[in-house]
C-alpha positions as CSV (number, residue, x, y, z in Angstrom):
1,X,0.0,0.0,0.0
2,X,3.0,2.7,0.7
3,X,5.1,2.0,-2.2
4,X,1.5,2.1,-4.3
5,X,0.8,5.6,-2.8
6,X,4.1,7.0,-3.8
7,X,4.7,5.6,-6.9
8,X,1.3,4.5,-8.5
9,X,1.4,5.2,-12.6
10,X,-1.8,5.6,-14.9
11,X,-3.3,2.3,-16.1
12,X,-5.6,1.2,-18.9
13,X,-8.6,-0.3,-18.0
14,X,-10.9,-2.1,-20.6
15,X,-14.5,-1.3,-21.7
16,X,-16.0,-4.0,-19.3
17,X,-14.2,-2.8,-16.1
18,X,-15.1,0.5,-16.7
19,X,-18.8,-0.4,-17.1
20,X,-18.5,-3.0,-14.0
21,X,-17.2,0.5,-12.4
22,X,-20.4,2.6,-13.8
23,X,-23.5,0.4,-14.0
24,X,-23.2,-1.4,-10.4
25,X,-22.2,2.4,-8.9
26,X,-25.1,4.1,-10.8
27,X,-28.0,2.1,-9.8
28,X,-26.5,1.5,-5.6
29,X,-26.5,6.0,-6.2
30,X,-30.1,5.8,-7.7
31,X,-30.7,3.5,-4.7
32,X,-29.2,4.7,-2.0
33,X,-28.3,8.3,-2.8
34,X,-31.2,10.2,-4.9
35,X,-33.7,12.0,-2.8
36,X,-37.1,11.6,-4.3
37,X,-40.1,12.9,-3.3
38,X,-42.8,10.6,-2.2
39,X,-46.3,10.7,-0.4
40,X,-44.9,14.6,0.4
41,X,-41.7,13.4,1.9
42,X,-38.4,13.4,0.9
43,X,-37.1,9.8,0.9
44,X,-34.5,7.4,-1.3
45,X,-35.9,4.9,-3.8
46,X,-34.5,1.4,-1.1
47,X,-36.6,3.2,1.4
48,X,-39.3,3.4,-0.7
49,X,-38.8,-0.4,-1.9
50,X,-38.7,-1.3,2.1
51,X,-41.9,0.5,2.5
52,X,-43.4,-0.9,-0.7
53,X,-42.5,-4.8,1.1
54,X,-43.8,-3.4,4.6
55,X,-47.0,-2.5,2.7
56,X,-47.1,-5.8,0.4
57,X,-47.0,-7.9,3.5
58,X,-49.0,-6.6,5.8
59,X,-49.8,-7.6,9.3
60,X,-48.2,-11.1,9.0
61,X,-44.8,-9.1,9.4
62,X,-45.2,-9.5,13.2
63,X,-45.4,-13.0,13.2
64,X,-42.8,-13.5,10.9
65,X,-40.1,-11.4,12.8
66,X,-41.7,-13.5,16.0
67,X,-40.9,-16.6,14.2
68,X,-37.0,-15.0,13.7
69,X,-36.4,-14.1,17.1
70,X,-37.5,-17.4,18.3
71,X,-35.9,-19.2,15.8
72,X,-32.2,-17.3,16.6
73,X,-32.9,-18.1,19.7
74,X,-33.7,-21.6,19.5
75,X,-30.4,-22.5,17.4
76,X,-28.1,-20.7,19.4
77,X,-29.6,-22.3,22.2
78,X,-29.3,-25.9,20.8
79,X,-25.8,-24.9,19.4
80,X,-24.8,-24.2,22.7
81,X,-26.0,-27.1,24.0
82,X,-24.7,-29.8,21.1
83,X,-22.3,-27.9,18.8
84,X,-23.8,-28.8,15.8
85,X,-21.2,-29.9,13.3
86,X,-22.5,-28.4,10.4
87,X,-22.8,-25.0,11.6
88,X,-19.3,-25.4,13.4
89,X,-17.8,-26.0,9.5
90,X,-19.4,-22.7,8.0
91,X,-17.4,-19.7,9.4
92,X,-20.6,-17.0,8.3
93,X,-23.0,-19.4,10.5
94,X,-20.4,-20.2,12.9
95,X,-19.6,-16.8,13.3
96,X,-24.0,-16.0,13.4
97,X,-24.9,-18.5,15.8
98,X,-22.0,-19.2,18.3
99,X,-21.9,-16.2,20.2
100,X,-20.6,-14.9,23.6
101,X,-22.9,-15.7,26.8
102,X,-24.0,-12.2,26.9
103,X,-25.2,-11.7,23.2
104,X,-26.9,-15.7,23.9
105,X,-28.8,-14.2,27.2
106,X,-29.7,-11.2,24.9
107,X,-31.4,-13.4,22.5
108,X,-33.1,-15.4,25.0
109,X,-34.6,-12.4,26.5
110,X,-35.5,-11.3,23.0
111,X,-37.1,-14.3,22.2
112,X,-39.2,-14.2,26.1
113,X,-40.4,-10.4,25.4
114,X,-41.3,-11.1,21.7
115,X,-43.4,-14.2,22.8
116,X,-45.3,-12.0,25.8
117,X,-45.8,-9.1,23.5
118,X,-47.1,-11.0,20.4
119,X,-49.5,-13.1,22.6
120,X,-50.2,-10.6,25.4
121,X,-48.8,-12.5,28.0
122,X,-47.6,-11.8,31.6
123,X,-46.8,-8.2,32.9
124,X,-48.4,-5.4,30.6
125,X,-44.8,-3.4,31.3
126,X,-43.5,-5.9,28.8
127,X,-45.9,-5.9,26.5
128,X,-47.7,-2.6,26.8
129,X,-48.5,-0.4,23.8
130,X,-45.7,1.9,24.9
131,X,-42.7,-0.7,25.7
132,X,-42.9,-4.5,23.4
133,X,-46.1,-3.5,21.3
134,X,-43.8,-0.5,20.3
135,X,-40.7,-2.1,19.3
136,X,-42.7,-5.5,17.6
137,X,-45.5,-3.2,15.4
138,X,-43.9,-0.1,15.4
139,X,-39.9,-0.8,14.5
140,X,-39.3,-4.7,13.7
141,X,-41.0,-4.8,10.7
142,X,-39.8,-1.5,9.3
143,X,-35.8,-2.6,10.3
144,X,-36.9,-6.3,8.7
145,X,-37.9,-4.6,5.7
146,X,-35.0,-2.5,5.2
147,X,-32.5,-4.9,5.9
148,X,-33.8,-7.5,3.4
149,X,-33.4,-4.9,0.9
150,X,-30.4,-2.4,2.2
151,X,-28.6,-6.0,2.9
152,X,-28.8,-7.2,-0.4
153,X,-28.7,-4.1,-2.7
154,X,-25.4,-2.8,-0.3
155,X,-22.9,-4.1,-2.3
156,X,-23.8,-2.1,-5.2
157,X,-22.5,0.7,-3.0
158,X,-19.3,-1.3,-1.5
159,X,-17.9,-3.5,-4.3
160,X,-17.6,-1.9,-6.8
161,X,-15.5,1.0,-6.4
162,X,-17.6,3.8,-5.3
163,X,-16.5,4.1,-2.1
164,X,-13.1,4.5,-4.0
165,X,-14.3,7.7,-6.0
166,X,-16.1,9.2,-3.3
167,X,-13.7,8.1,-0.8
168,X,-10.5,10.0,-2.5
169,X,-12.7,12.8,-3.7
170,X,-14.0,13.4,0.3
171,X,-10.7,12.8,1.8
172,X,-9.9,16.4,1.3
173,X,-12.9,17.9,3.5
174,X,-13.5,15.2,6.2
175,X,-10.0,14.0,7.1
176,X,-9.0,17.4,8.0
177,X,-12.4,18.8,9.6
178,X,-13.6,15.3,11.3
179,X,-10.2,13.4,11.2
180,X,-12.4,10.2,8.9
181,X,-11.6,8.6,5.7
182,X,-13.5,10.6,2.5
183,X,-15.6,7.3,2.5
184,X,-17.2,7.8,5.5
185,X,-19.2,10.9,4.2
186,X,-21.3,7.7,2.0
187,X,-22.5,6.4,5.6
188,X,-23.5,9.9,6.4
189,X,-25.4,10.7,3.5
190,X,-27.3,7.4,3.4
191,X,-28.2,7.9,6.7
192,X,-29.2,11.3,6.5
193,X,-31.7,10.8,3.2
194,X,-32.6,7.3,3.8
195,X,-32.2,5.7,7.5
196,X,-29.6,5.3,10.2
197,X,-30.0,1.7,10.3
198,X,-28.5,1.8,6.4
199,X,-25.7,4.3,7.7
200,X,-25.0,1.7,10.7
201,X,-24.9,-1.6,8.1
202,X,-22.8,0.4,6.0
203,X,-20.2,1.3,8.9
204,X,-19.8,-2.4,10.4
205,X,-19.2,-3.7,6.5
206,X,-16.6,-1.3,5.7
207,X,-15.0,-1.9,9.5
208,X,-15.0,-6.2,8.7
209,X,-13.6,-5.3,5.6
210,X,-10.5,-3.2,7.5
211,X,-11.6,0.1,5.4
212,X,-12.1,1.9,8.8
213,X,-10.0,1.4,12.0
214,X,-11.3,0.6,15.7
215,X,-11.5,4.3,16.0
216,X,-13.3,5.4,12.7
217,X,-16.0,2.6,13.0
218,X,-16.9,4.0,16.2
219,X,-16.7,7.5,15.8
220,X,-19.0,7.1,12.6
221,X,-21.3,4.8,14.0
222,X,-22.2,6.9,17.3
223,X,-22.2,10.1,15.0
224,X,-23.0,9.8,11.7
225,X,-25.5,7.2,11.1
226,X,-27.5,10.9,11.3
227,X,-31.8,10.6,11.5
228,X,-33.4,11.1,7.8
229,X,-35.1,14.0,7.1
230,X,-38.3,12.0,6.9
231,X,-38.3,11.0,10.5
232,X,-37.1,15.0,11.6
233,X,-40.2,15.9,9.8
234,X,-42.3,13.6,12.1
235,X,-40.3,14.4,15.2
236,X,-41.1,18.5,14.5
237,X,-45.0,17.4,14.1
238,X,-45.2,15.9,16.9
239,X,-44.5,18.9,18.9
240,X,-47.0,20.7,16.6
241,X,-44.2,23.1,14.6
242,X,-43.9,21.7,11.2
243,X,-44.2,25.1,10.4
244,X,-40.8,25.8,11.6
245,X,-39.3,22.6,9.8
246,X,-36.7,25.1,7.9
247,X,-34.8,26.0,10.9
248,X,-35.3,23.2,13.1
249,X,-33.7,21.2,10.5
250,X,-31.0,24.2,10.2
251,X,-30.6,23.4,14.2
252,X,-30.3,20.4,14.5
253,X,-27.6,20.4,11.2
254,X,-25.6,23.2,13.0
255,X,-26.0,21.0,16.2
256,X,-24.9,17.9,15.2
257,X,-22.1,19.3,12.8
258,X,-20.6,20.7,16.3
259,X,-21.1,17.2,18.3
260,X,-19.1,15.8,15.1
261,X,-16.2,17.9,15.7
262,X,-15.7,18.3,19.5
263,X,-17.5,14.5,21.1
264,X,-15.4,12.3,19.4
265,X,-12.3,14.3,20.5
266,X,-13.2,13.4,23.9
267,X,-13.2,10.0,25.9
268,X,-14.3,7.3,24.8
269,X,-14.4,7.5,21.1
270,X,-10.6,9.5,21.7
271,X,-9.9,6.0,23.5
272,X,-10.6,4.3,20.6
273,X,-7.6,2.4,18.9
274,X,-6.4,3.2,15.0
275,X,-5.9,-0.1,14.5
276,X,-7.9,-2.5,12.6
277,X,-10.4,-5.3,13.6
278,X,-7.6,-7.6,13.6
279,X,-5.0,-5.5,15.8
280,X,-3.6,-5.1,12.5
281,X,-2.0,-1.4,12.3
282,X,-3.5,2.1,10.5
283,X,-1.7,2.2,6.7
284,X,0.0,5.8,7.8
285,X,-0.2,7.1,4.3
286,X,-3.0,5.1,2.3
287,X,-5.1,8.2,1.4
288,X,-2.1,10.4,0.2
289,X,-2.3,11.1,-3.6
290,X,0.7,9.9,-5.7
291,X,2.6,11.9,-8.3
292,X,1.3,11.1,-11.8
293,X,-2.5,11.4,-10.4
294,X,-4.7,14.6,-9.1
295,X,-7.5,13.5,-6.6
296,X,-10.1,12.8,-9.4
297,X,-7.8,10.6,-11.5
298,X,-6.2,8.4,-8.5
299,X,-10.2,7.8,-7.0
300,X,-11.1,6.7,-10.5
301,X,-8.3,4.7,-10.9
302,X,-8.8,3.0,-7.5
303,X,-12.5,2.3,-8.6
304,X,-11.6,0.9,-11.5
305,X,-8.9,-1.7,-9.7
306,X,-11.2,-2.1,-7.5
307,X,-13.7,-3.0,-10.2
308,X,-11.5,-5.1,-12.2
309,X,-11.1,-7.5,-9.0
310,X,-15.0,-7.5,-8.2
311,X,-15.9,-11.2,-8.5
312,X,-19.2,-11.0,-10.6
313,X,-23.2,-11.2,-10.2
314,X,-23.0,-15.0,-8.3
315,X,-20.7,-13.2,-5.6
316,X,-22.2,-10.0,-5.4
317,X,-25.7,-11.8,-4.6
318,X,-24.3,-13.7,-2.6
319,X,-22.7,-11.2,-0.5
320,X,-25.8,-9.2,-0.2
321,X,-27.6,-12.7,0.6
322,X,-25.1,-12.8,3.8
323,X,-25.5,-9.4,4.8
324,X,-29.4,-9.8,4.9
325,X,-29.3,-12.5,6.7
326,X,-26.5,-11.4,9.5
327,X,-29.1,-8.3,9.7
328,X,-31.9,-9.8,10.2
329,X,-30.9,-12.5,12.2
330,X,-28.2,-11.2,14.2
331,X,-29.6,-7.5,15.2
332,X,-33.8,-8.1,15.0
333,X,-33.2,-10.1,18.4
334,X,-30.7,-7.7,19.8
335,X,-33.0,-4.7,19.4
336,X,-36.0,-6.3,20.4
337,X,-34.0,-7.1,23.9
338,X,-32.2,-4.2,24.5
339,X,-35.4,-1.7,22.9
340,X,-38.2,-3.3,25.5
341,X,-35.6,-3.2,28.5
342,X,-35.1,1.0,27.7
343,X,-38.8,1.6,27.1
344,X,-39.9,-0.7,30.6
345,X,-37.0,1.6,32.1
346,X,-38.2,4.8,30.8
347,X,-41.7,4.4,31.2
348,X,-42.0,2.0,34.8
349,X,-39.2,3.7,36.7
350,X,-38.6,7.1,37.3
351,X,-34.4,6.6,36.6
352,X,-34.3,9.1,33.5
353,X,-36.1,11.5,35.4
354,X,-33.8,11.4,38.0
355,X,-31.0,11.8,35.2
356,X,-32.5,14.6,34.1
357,X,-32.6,17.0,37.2
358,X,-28.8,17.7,37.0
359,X,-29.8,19.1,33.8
360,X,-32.5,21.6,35.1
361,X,-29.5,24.3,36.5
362,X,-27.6,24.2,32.2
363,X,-31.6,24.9,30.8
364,X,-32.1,27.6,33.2
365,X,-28.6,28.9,32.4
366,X,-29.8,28.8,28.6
367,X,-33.2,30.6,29.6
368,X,-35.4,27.9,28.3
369,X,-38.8,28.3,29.5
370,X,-40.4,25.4,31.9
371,X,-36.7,24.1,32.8
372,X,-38.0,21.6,35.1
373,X,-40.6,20.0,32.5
374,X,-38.0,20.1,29.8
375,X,-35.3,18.0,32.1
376,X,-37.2,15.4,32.4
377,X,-37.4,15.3,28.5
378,X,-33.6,15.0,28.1
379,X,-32.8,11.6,29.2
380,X,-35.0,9.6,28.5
381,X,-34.1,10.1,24.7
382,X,-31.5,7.1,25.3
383,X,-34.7,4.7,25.6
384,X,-35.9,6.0,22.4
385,X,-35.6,9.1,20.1
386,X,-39.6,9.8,20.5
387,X,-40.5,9.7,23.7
388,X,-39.0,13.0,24.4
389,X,-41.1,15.1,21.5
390,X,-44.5,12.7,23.2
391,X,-43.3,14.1,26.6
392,X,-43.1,17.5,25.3
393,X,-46.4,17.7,24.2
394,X,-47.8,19.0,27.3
395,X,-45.2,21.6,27.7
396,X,-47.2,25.2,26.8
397,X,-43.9,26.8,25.5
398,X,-43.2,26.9,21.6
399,X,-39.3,27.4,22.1
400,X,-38.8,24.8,24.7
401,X,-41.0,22.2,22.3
402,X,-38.7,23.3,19.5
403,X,-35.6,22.7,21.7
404,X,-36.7,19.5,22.8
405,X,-37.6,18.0,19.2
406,X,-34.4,19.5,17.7
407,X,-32.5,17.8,20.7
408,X,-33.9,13.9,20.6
409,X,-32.6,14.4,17.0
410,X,-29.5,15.2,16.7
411,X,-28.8,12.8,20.7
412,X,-28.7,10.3,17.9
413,X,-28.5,7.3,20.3
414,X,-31.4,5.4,21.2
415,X,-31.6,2.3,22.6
416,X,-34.7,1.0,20.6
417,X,-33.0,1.1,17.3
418,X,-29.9,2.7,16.9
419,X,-28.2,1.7,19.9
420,X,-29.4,-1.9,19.6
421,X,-27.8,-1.6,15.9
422,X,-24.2,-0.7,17.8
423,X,-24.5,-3.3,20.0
424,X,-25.4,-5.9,17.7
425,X,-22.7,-5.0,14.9
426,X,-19.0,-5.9,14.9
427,X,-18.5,-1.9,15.9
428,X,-16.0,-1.7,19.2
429,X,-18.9,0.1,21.4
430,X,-20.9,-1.2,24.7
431,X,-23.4,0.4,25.9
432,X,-21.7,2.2,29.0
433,X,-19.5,4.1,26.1
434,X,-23.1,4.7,24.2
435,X,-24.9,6.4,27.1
436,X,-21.2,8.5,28.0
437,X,-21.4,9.9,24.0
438,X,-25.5,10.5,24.3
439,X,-24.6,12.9,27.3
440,X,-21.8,14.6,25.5
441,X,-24.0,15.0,22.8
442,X,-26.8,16.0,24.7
443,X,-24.3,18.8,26.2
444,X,-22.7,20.0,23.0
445,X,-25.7,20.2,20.9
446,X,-28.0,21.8,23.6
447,X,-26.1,24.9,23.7
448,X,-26.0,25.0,19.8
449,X,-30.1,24.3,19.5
450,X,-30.7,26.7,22.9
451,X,-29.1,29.5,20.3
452,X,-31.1,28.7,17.7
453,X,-34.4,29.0,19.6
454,X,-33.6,32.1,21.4
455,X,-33.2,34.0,17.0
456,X,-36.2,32.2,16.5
457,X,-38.5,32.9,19.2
């Protein structure tokens, strides 16, 4: 890799890599990338596909992510239990099904709170229409959905040489402002038009595949898998503002372009090791341009080699086949755990109230109206990224509603999907560092959103 970034000359490529570069890259863009307006919303096309499926099946979605959770569970369980040779031989099933003790209690309480919610059984804190109910109607289906289709359409984006291009191209702006490869700007963007759970998939791939160290992979999971613009819109209804959706979205953009910068210069992402997920060390100079090329010409040219070692349409189906499936059957379980246990927490207990107090003195500091009323808002985001704009409701002041909406946003991680995602990827985070970056968040971007209100209102 050094003596390539030094010394790398111009190469021909044929007409058939050059179209396994274009064709492949243009429809993941088309996918993934174009914004397109539908049912009034801005949205990408996979999103609209994952909707389309959502739609198509119906209410038999439940039952079938049920049927998954119990399913995971049930294997890993009788893995455990008899090491089933078969499994033991393939290293992507292996590597799915034997897991630690703590991800195999995780799945077994996944499996026990899917099977209360779905049938209504035992303590309505597990299975009440704000805890279980939420996560299995509400979330499952839409994460089942866009997994089957984000999973197997991803390596359009990934293989290809894209990432390459836009990687090189990037380099330039987010290297220097938000010390990431050019790449990780892709993961942003997808998140920010389409969903965080695509941003989050994306991240974990391109960490397995050693394109981002320890470091990057968590940084860019814990703050850019950013919250589309679709689900801002609902947030900022919610609270009964859509007519301030311009700045709010302006606010929580200013916001979260701040957390970007200063959280992950602070402990733990700062912790974080620049070395691969195999120990292996950080290439020192594998984004540096070599004489003979500007930016533009050595991106292209690392597409194209990159494209000219792609290993056809059996492979690339096959990859995307794998990702689904690690998706759906490795995460579903994990968020349906980790999800109910926030919600139960947030909505039985009065813990993220109690969290919330020490914020009461920085609101009134900030002059934001009902302090009190708004601190009991701020914590219990980690649970899940709406309760906060449903708590807000009742609170009389526009400015504080705005505040509130504009800060569940850009907090970014929540336990009933996001959060989960983390914790069920390959990314080098547990949820102690999650809830230390939510509350450095939470303190850089309230300033930052406090501001905005106060030229607003």
């Amino acid at each position: 890799m050094t003596t390539e970034a030094t010394t790398a000359t111009k190469k021909s490529h044929n007409l058939a890599t050059k179209l396994t570069f274009i064709i492949p890259s243009l429809i993941g863009l088309l996918l993934f990338m174009t914004p397109v307006s539908y049912q009034g919303a801005l949205t990408i096309p996979i999103a609209i596909v994952s909707k389309g499926l959502q739609n198509f099946i119906g209410d038999s979605l439940t039952a079938i992510v049920t049927v998954i959770v119990v399913f995971t569970a049930l294997v890993t369980l009788i893995h455990k239990l008899f090491k089933i040779k078969r499994i033991q031989q393939s290293k992507f099933f292996n590597t799915l099904i034997d897991v630690t003790p703590m991800w195999f209690v995780i799945r077994l309480l996944g499996a026990v709170f899917i099977l209360m919610t779905f049938f209504g059984l035992g303590p309505e804190s597990v299975h009440s229409a704000n805890t279980g109910a939420l996560v299995l109607n509400d979330l499952l289906p839409v994460l089942f959905c866009v997994f089957i289709f984000a999973g197997m359409l991803l390596p359009l984006l990934l293989n290809f040489g894209l990432l390459e291009l836009f990687g090189t191209l990037l380099t330039k702006v987010m290297r220097p402002v938000f010390n990431l490869p050019g790449r990780s700007a892709i993961d942003c963007m997808a998140s920010w038009l389409g969903d965080g759970s695509v941003g989050i998939l994306m991240t974990s791939k391109q960490y397995e595949a050693k394109y981002y160290t320890q470091r990057e992979a968590a940084v860019i999971g814990t703050t850019f898998s950013a919250v589309s613009i679709t689900f801002s819109l609902v947030v900022i209804s919610q609270v009964q503002l859509e007519h301030l959706f311009l700045p709010f979205y302006l606010a929580v953009c200013l916001a979260g372009i701040a957390a970007a910068v200063i959280v992950p210069k602070l402990p733990p992402l700062c912790w974080k090791k620049d070395c691969y997920i195999d120990g292996s060390e950080k290439h020192p100079d594998h984004e540096l341009t070599p004489a003979g090329h500007n930016v533009f010409s050595w991106g292209l040219e690392q597409a194209l080699l990159t494209a000219e070692k792609s290993s056809g349409f059996k492979h690339t189906v096959k990859d995307g086949l794998k990702n689904a499936i690690d998706m759906v059957f490795g995460v579903i379980p994990v968020v349906m755990a980790i999800g109910t246990m926030a919600l139960i927490i947030a909505e039985y207990t009065p813990v993220f109230e109690y969290l919330g107090l020490p914020f009461v003195p920085l609101l009134e500091l900030l002059q934001v109206p009902e302090a009190a009323a708004a601190s009991k808002t701020i914590v219990v985001g980690f649970a899940d990224m709406f309760l906060p704009s449903i708590l807000a409701a009742s609170i009389e002041s526009d400015m504080t509603r705005f505040i509130i909406a504009a800060m569940s946003v850009t907090q970014l991680i929540y336990m009933s999907e996001v959060g989960a995602l983390l914790l069920g990827s390959k990314i080098p985070v547990n949820i102690a560092e999650l809830f230390i970056v939510f509350i450095l968040r939470t303190l850089v971007t309230l300033p930052v959103i406090a501001g905005v209100a106060h030229l607003i209102f």
